[in-house]
C-alpha positions as CSV (number, residue, x, y, z in Angstrom):
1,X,0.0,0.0,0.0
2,X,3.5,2.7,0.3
3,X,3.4,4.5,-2.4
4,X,6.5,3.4,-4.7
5,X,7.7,7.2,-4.7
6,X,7.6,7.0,-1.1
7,X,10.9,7.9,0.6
8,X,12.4,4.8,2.3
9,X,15.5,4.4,4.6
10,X,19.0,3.8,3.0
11,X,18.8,0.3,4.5
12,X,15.9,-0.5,2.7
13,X,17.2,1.3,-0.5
14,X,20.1,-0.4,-1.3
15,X,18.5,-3.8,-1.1
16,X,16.2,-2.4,-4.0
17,X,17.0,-3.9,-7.3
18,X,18.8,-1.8,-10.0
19,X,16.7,0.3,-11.8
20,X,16.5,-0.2,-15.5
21,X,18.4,2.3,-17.5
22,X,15.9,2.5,-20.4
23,X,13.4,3.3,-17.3
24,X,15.8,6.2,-16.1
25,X,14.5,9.7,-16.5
26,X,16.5,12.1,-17.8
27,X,16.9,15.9,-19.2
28,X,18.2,14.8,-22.4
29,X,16.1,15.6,-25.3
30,X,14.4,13.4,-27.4
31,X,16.3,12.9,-31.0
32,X,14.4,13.8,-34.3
33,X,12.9,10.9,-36.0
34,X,14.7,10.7,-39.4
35,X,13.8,8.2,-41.9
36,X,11.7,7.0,-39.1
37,X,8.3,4.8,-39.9
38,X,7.2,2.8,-37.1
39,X,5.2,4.8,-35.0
40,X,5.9,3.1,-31.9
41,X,9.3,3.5,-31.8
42,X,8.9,6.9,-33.1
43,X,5.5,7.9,-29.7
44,X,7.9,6.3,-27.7
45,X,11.5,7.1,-27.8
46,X,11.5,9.6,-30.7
47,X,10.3,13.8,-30.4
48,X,6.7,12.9,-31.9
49,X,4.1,15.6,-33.5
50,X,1.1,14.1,-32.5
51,X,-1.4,13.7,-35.3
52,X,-3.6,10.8,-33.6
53,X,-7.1,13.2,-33.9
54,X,-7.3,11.6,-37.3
55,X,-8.4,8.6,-35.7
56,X,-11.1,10.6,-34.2
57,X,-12.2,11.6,-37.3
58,X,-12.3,8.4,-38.8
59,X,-14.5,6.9,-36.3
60,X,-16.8,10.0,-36.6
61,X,-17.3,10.2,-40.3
62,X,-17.5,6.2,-41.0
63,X,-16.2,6.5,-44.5
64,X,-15.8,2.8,-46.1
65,X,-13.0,4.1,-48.2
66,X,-10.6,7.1,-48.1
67,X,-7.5,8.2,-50.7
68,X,-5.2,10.5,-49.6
69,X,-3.1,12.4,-51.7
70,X,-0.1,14.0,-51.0
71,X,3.8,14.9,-51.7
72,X,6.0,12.0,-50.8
73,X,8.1,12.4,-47.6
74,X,5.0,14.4,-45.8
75,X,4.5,11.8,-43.4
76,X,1.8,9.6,-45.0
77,X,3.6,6.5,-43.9
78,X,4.2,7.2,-40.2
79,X,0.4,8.2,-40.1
80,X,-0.9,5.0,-41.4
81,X,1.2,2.8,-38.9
82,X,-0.1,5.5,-36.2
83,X,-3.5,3.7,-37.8
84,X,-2.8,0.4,-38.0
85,X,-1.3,0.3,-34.1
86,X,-4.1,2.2,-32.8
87,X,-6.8,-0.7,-34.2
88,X,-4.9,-3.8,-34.9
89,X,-5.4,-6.4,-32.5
90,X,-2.6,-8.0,-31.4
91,X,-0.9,-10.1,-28.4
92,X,0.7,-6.6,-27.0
93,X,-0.7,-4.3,-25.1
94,X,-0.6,-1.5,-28.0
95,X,-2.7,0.9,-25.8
96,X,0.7,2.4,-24.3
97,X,1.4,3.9,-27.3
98,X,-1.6,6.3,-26.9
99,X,-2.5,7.4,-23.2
100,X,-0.3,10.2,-23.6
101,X,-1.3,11.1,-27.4
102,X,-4.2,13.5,-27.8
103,X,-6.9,10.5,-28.9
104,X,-6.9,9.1,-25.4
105,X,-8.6,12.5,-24.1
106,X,-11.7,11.5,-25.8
107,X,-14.4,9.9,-25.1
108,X,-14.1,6.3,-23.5
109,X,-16.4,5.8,-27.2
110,X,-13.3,6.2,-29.2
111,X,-10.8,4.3,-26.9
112,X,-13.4,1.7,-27.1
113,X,-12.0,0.5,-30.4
114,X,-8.3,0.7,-29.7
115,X,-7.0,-3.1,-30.6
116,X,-10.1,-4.7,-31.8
117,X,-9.6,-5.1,-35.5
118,X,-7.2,-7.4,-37.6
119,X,-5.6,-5.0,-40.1
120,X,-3.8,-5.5,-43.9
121,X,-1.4,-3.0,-44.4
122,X,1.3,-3.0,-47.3
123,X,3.4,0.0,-48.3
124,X,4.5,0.8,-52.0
125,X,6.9,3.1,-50.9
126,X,9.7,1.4,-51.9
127,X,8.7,-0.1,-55.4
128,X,11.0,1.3,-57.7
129,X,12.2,-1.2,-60.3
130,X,12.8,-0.4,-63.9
131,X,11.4,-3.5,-65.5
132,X,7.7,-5.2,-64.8
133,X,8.7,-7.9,-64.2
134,X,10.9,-6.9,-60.7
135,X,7.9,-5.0,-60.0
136,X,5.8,-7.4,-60.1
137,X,8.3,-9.7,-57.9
138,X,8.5,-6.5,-55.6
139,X,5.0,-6.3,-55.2
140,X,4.6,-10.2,-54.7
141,X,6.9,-10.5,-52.0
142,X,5.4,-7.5,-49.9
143,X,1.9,-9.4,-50.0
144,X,3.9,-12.7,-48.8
145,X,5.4,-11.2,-46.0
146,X,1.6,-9.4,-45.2
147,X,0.9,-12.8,-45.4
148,X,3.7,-14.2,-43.0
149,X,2.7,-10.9,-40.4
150,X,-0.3,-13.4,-40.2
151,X,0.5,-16.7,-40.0
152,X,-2.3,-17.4,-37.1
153,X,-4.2,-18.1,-40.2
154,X,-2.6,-21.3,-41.2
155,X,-3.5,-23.1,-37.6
156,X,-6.6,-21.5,-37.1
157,X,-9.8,-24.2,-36.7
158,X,-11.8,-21.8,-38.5
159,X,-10.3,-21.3,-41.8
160,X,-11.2,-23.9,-44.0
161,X,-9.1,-26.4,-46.2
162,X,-8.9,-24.3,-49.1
163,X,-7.8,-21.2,-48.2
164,X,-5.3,-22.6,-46.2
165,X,-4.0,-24.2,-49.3
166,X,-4.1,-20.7,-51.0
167,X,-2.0,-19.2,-48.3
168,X,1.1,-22.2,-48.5
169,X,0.9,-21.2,-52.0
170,X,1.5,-17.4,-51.7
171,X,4.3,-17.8,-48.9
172,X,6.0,-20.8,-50.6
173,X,5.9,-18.4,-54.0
174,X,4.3,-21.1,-55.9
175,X,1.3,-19.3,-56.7
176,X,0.3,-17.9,-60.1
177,X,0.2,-14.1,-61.0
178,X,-3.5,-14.1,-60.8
179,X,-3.1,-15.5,-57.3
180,X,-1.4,-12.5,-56.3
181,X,-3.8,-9.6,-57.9
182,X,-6.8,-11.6,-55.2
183,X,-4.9,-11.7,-52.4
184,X,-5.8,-9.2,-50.3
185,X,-9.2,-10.2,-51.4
186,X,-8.5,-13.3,-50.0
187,X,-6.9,-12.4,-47.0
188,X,-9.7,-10.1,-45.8
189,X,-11.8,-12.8,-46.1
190,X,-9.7,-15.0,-44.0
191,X,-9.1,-12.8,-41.1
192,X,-12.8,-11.7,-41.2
193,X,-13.8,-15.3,-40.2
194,X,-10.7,-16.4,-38.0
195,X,-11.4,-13.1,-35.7
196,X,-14.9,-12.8,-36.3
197,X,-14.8,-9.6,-37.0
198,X,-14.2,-7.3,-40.3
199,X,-11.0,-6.0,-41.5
200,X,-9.0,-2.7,-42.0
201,X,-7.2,-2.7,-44.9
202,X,-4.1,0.0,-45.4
203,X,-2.4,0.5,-48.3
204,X,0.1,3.4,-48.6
205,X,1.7,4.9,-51.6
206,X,-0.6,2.9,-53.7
207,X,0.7,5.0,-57.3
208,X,4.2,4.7,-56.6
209,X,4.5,1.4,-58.9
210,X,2.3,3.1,-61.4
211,X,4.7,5.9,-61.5
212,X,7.5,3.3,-62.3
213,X,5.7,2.1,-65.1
214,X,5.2,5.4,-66.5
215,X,8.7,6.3,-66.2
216,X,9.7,2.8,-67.7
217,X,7.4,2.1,-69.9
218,X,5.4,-1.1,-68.2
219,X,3.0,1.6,-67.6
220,X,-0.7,-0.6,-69.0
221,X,1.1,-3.7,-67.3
222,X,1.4,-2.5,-63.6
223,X,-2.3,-0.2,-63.6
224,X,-4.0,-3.7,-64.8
225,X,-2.2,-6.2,-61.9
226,X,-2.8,-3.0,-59.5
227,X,-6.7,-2.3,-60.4
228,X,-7.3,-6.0,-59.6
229,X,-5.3,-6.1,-56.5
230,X,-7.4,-2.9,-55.1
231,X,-10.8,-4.4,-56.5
232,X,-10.2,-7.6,-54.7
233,X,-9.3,-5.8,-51.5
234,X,-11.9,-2.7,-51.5
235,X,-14.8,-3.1,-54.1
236,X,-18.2,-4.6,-52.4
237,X,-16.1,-6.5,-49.7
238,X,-18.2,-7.7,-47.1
239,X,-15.5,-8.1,-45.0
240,X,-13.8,-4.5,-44.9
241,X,-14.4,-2.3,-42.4
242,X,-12.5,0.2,-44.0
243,X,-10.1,0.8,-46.3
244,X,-7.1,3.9,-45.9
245,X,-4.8,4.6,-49.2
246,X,-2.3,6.8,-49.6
247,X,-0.5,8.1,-52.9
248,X,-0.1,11.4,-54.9
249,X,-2.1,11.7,-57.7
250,X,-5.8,9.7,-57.5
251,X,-5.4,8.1,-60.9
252,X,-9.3,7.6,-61.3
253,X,-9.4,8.0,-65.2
254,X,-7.8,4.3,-65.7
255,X,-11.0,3.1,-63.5
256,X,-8.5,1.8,-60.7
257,X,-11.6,2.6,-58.6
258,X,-14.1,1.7,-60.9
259,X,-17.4,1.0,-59.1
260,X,-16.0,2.3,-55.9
261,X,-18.6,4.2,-54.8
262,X,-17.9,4.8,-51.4
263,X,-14.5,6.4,-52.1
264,X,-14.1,10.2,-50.5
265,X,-10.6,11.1,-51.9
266,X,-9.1,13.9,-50.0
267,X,-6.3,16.1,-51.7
268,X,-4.0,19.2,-51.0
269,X,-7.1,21.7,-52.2
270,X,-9.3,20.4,-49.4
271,X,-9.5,21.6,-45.6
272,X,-10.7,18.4,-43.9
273,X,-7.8,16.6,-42.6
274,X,-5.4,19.1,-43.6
275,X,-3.5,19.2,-40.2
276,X,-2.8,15.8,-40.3
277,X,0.0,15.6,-42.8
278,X,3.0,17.5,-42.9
279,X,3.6,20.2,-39.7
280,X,1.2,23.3,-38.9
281,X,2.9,26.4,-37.9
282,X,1.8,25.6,-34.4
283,X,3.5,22.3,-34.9
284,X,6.9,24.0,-35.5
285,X,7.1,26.3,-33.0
286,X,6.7,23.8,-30.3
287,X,9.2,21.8,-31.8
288,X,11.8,24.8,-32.2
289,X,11.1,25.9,-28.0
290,X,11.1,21.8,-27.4
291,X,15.1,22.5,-28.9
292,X,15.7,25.8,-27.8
293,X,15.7,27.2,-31.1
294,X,13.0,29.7,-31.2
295,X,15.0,32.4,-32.9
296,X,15.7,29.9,-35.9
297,X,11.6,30.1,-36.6
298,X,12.3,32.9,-39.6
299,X,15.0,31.1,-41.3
300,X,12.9,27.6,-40.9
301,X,9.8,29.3,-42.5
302,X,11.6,30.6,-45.7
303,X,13.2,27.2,-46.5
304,X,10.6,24.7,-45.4
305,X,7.0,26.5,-45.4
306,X,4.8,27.2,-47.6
307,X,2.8,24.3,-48.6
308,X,-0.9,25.3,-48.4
309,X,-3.5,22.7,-47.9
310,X,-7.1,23.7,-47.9
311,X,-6.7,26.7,-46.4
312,X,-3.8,25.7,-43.6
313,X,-0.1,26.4,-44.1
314,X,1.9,23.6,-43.6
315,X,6.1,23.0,-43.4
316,X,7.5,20.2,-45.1
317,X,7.8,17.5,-42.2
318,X,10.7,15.5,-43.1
319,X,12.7,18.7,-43.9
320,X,12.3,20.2,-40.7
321,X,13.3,17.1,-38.9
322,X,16.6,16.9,-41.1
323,X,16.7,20.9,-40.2
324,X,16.8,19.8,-36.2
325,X,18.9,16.9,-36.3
326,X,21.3,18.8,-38.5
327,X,22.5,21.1,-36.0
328,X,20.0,23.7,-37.7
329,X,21.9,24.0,-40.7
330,X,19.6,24.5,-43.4
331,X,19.8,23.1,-46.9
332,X,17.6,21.4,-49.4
333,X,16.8,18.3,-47.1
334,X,14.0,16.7,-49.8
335,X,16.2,16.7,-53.1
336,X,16.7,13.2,-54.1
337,X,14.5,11.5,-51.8
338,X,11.1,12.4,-53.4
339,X,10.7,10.7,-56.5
340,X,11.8,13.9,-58.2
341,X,12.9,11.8,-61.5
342,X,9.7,13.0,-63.0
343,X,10.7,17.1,-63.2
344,X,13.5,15.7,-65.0
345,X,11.5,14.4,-67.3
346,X,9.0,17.6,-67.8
347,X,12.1,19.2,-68.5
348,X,13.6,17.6,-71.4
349,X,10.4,17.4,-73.0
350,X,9.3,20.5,-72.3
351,X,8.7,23.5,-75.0
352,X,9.7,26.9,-75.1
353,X,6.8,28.0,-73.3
354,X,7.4,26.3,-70.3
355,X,11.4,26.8,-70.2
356,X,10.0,30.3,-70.0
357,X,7.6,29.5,-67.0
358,X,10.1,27.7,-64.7
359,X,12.2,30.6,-65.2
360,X,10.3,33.1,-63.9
361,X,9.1,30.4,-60.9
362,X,13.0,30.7,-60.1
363,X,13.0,34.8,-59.9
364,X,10.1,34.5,-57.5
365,X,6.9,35.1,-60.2
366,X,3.5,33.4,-60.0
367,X,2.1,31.5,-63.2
368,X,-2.0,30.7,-63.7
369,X,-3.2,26.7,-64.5
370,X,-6.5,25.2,-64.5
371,X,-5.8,22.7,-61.8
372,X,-7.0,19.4,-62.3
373,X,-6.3,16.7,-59.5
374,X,-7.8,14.1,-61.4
375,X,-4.6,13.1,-63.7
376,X,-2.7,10.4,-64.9
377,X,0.9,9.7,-65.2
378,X,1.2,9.4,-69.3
379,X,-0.8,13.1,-69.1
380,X,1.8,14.4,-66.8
381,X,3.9,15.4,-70.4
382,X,1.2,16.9,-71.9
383,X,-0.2,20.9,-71.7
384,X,1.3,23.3,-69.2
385,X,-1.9,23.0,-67.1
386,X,-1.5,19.1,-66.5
387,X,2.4,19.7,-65.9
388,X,1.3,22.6,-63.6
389,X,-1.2,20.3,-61.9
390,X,1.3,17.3,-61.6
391,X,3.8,20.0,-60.1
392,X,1.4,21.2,-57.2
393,X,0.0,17.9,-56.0
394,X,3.8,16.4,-56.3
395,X,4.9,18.9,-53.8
396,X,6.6,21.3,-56.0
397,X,4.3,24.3,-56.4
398,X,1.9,26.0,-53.9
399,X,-1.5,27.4,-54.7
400,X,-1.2,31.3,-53.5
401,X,-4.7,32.4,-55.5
402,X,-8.1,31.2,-56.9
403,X,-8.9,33.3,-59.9
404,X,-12.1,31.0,-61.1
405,X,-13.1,28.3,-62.0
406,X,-13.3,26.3,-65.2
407,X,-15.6,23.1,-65.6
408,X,-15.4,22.5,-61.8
409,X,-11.4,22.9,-61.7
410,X,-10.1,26.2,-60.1
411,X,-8.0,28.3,-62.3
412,X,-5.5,29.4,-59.6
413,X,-2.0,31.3,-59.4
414,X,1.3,28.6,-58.9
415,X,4.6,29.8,-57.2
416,X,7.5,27.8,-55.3
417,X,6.9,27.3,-51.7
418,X,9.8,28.4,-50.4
419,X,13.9,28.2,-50.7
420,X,14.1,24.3,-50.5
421,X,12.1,23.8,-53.5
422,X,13.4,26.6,-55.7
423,X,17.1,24.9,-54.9
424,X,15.7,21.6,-55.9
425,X,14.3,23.0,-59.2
426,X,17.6,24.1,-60.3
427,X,19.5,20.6,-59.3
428,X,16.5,18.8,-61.5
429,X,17.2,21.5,-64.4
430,X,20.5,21.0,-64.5
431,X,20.4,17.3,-63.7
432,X,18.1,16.9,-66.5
433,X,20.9,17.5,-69.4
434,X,22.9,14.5,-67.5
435,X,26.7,14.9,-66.7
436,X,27.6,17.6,-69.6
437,X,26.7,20.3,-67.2
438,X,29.9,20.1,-65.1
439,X,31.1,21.7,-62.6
440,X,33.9,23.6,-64.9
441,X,31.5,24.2,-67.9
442,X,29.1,26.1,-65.3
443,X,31.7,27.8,-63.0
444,X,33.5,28.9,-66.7
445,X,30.0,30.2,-68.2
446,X,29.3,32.1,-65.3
447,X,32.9,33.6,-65.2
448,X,32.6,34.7,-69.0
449,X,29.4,36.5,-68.5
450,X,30.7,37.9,-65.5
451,X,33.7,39.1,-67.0
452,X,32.6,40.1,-70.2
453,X,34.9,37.7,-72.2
454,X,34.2,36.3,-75.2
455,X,36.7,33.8,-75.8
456,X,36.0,31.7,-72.7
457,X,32.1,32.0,-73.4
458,X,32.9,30.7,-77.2
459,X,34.9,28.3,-75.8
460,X,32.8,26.6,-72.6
461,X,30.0,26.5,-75.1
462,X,31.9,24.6,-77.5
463,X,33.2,22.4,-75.3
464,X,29.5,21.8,-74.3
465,X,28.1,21.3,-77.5
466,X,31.2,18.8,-78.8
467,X,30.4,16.7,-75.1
468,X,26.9,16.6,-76.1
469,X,26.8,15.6,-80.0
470,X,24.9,13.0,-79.2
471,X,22.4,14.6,-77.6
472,X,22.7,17.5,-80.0
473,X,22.6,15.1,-83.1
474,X,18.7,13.9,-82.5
475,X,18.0,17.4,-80.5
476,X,14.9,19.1,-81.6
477,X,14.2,23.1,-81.6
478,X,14.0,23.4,-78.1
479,X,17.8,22.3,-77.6
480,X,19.3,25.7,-77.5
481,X,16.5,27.4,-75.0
482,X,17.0,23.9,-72.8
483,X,20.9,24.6,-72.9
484,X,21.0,28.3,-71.9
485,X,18.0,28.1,-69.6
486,X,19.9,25.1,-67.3
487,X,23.2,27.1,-67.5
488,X,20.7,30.3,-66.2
489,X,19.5,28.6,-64.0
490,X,22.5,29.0,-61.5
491,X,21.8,32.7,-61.5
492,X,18.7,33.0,-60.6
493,X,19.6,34.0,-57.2
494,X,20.9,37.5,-58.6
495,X,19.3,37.9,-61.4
496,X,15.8,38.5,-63.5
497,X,15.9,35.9,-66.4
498,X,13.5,37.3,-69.4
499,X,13.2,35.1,-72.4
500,X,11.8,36.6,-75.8
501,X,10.3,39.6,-73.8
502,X,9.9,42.7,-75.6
503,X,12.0,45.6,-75.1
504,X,12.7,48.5,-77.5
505,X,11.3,47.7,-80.6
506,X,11.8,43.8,-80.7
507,X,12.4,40.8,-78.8
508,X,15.5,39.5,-77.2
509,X,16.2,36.6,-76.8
510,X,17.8,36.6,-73.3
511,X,18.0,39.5,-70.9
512,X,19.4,39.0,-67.7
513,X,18.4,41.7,-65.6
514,X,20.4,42.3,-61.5
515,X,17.9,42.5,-58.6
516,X,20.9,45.4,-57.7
517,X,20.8,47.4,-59.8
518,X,24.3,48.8,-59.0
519,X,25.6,45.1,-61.2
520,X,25.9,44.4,-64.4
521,X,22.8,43.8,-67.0
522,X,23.0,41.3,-69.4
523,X,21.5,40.6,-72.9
524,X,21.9,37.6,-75.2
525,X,21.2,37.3,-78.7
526,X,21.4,34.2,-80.3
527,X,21.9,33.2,-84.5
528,X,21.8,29.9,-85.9
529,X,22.3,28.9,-89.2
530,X,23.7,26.0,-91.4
531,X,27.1,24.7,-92.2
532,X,28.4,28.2,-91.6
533,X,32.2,28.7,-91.7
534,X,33.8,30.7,-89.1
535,X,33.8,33.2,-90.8
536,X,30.3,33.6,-91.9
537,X,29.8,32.5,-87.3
538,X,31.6,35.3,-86.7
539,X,29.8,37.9,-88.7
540,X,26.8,36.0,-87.5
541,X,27.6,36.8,-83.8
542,X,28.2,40.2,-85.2
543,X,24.7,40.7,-86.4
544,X,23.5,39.7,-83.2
545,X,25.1,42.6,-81.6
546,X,24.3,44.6,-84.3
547,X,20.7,43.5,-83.9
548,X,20.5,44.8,-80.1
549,X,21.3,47.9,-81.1
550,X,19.2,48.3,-84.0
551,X,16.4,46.7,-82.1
552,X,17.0,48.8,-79.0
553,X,16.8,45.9,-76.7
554,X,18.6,47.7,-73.8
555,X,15.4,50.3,-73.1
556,X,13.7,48.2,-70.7
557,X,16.8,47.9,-68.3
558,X,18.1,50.8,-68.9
559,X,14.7,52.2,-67.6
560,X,15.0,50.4,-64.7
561,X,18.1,52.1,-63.3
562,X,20.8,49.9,-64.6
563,X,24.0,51.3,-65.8
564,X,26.2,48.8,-67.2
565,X,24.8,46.5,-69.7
566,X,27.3,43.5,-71.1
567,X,25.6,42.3,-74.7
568,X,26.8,39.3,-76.3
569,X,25.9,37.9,-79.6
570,X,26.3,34.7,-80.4
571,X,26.2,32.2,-83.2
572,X,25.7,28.4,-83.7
573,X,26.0,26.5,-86.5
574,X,25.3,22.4,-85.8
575,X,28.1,22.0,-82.5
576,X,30.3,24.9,-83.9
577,X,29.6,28.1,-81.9
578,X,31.2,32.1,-82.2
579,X,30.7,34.6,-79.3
580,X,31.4,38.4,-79.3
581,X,30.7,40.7,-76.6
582,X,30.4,44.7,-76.0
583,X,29.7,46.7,-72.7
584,X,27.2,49.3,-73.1
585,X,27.7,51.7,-70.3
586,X,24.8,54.0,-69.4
């Protein structure tokens, strides 16, 4: 009945045992949860942002099916396995994850169904093979070890003959393909009667093998195996309770969900259950006074915020975390771990019209799209408005205004969240012309612009154009606005990038205009022709000079207070190039 606090004598005291160390309380604080997915080990031991009242509002709005849609690396995964602990049943007391959580303040109604429910849950996030058939491998094995996770099943006195037989089959990998696309028809049925009681089926990053497909070209392959795998699992199942998946774009128009009536998809444009992934404002400044790093809230903000879903700003979770456990160093955190291969892609094949876009995204501009959420990988390289959509639900652009509305799909102003993402979009632009952008062609470029001289700028471009003949060979008309815009693209910091803007009484073709407007201007005139000699390159870059002049090109800058303008002129013919260069001083 004495209290275990209770003070005792030292006789008594040192015959108590030794107190476990991981029982020991301390005043050290709890490390950031980085690359972090199981949320028990991340409630328990880890600095955890509690997002558990999305339980809560599961229970109260008894949806049979939900899609969320957001970036990768906002936290989607963690969430789910918050899920699937709070209402699996299982031999462990899984309760102790939650007393201290917000959740367990409710009503006894919602603790009520803590641990009650078997539960399915497979993650896609790391399907990323080239070929369909690894995928399809990939996405075998994770249903055998879902399988395995319930070998109860294979004893159980209430499973019948069959099934059992179906189950040796899919963990002894002797089943056929067609075995795989029902299982987790299959196994819902078979947990529904061995517990007596209906399933809850997870599934997160559902599109990430889609996106594989796209980007390899299995793309008809993997939507076919995938629609039957989620048919089996969620379409007029008797035995679901509910179903949760996770992805970033919905994918409806390949009729994965045909029939699916009771799906409510939520995406980034919605307010309900907008809180729940990624980090509220609120959820960043108690972490930063948990660390003792209030004063590091500004410079958190510009790289990491920005994200608006619904109407609530959110911070890029996973980003912040790296911020913390990296001393509070910032840098682009989310480059390369996003499935980013896809701007890449938008860039190579993208027209002049969008090279022109993404540049004035880098200097900080808005741009206008009908946004469509309802889109489809193959789509994703079609008209600006589909990239532009593709861009804001992948994580890359923010919504900052609804102008109208268009057939049901807001028309709304696009910009970069914040620092992080602008860096990323120049690594992907460069990135996306492959290893001919070097670290000596760029620093050499950005010297000769610099420093007005010609010879090195003839020189880095040729040396560019002669590494790249055999991208040049088979290169279409956007090749020279892809080559200058990625080489731009490192200045973006300092400068306004203008391409084919008018000014005077023409167009340029390039203007690069300082934000100080104590630097240096520059404009860039370009002429191409066909097996030119050098001489006829030289008179060519000439002409473009020549052409500024004529054409007044230097009115607009010079209007705007800038004093020293370098022009250069320049000339290609096939992977031959000729620069020449004049300072206009104001």
């Amino acid at each position: 009945m004495i209290p275990k606090d209770t003070d005792k004598p030292s006789v008594l005291r040192e015959k108590q045992p030794a107190v476990s160390p991981a029982r020991v309380k301390t005043t050290k604080l709890l490390p950031c949860p980085v690359g972090i997915t199981s949320y028990k080990e991340v409630s328990s031991e880890c600095y955890y942002v509690d997002k558990t009242m999305l339980i809560k509002d599961i229970i109260d709005e008894h949806n049979k099916v939900y899609l969320f849609t957001r970036p990768r690396r906002f936290g989607k995964t963690l969430t789910m396995d918050m899920v699937r602990t709070f209402f699996e049943k299982t031999s462990e007391d899984t309760s102790v994850y939650f007393q201290d959580k917000k959740i367990w303040t409710c009503d006894e109604a919602y603790r009520s169904f803590q641990g009650i429910y078997p539960v399915i849950f497979l993650s896609f996030k790391d399907a990323h093979q080239n070929t369909c058939e690894e995928m399809y491998k990939s996405i075998c094995f994770t249903l055998k070890e879902e399988f395995i996770r319930h070998i109860e099943l294979l004893s159980s006195d209430k499973v019948n003959a069959y099934d059992k037989k179906y189950y040796e089959r899919i963990v002894n990998e002797t089943a056929e393909l067609s075995d795989y696309q029902f299982a987790l028809g299959k196994l819902s049925s078979m947990l529904a009667t061995h517990y007596n009681q209906k399933v809850i089926i997870i599934i997160d990053e559902y599109d990430t093998p889609i996106q594989q497909g796209h980007l390899y070209s299995y793309y008809d392959e993997i939507v076919s195996f995938v629609r039957n795998l989620l048919s089996s699992a969620l379409k007029d199942n008797e035995h679901l309770e509910f179903g949760i998946l996770t992805g970033i774009l919905r994918i409806a128009k390949e009729s994965l969900f045909s029939g699916l009536n009771n799906l409510v998809v939520n995406t980034i444009l919605d307010d309900k259950y907008a809180a729940y992934f990624g980090f509220t404002e609120n959820d960043v400044e108690e972490m930063s006074s948990y660390y003792g790093m209030k004063e590091k809230l500004p410079e958190i903000k510009e790289w990491y915020d920005g994200y608006l879903f619904g109407n609530t700003e959110i911070y890029n979770p996973w980003s912040v975390i790296n911020y913390f456990s990296n001393g509070c160093k910032p840098k682009a955190f989310w480059s390369r771990t996003s499935g980013n291969e896809l701007i890449g892609q938008l860039i190579k094949n993208a027209n002049k019209e969008l090279y022109d876009s993404l540049s004035l995204l880098l200097q900080g501009a808005d741009v206008q799209a009908i946004i469509d959420t309802d889109i489809i990988y193959p789509e994703v390289t079609g008209d600006p408005d589909t990239i532009y959509s593709f861009l804001l639900v992948a994580g890359y652009l923010r919504v900052t205004g609804y102008v109208s509305e268009l057939h049901d799909n807001p028309i709304c102003t696009l910009s970069l969240p914040n620092r992080e993402i602008k860096s990323v979009f120049q690594k992907e632009i460069l990135d996306s012309y492959g290893s001919f952008f070097t670290g000596s062609i760029l620093r050499n470029f950005e010297t000769a612009l610099r420093n007005g001289d010609a010879a090195l700028f003839t020189d880095t471009l040729q040396k560019y154009l002669l590494q790249s003949a055999g991208v040049f060979d088979t290169a279409n008309e956007n090749f020279y606005h892809g080559t200058v815009f990625g080489m731009l693209a490192i200045m973006s910091d300092r400068y306004y990038i203008s391409s084919n803007r008018e000014s005077g009484e023409g167009r340029f073709d390039v203007s690069l205009e300082p934000r100080d407007k104590s630097q240096t201007g520059y404009i860039i005139e370009f002429k191409a022709g066909k097996n030119l000699s050098e001489t006829e390159l030289a008179k060519a870059a000439r002409d473009a000079i020549k052409q500024i002049h004529d054409k007044k090109y230097p009115t607009e800058m010079e209007y705007h207070g800038v004093k020293t303008i370098d022009l250069f002129g320049i000339a290609f013919s096939g992977k031959h190039v000729f620069c020449e260069h004049e300072q206009l001083c104001l």
